[in-house]
N, C-alpha and C positions, 0 to 999 in steps of 0.2 A: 642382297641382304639389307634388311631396314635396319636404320638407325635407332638404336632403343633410348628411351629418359631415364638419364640417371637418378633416381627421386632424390638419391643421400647426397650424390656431389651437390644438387640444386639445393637441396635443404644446408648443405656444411657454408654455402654459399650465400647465403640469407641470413643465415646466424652469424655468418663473418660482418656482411653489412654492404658488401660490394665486392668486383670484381678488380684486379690489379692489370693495368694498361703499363707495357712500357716503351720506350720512344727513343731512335742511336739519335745523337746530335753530334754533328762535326762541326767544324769551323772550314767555310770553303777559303783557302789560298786565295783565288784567282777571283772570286768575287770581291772579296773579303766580306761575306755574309756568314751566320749562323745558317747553319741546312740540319731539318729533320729528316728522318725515313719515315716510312709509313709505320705506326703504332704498332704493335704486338701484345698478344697473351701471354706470350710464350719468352719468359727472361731469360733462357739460355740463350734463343736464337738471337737477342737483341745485343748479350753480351759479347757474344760470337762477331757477328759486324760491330761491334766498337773494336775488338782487339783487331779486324783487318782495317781498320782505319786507322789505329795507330799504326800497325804494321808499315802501312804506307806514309808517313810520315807526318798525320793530321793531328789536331787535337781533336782526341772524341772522348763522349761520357750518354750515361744512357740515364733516362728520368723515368719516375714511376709514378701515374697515377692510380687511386680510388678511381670508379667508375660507380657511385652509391645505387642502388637500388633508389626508388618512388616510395618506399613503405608499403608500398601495395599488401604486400605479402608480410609483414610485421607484423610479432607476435604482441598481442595487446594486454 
């Protein structure tokens, strides 16, 4: 099965301006450094690994970026 394009999420996504990036950040103990995970789309699953980081007794918090579009595609 192919993957089909969604024209309206792409277009609700160009009209928004950009795409949202989010990021766990803990604080490692044993280095004593700031440690990322790898980025996500997806803010549940980022939220998700923060609450098992505090679980385990870390401090963690998760960041969101804008990811802007180039205008390419900008309505003029």
């Amino acid at each position: 099965m192919k993957n089909k394009l969604d024209i309206k999420v792409i277009k609700k996504l160009y009209d928004f301006g950009g795409l949202m990036s989010y990021q766990c950040v803990y604080f490692d103990r044993v280095s004593f450094t700031v440690r990322t995970l790898p980025p996500s789309f997806n803010e549940n699953k980022v939220k998700k690994e923060v609450e098992v980081f505090k679980a385990r007794g870390f401090e963690a918090s998760y960041t969101s970026t804008m990811i802007e579009f180039n205008g390419a595609f900008k309505k003029r």
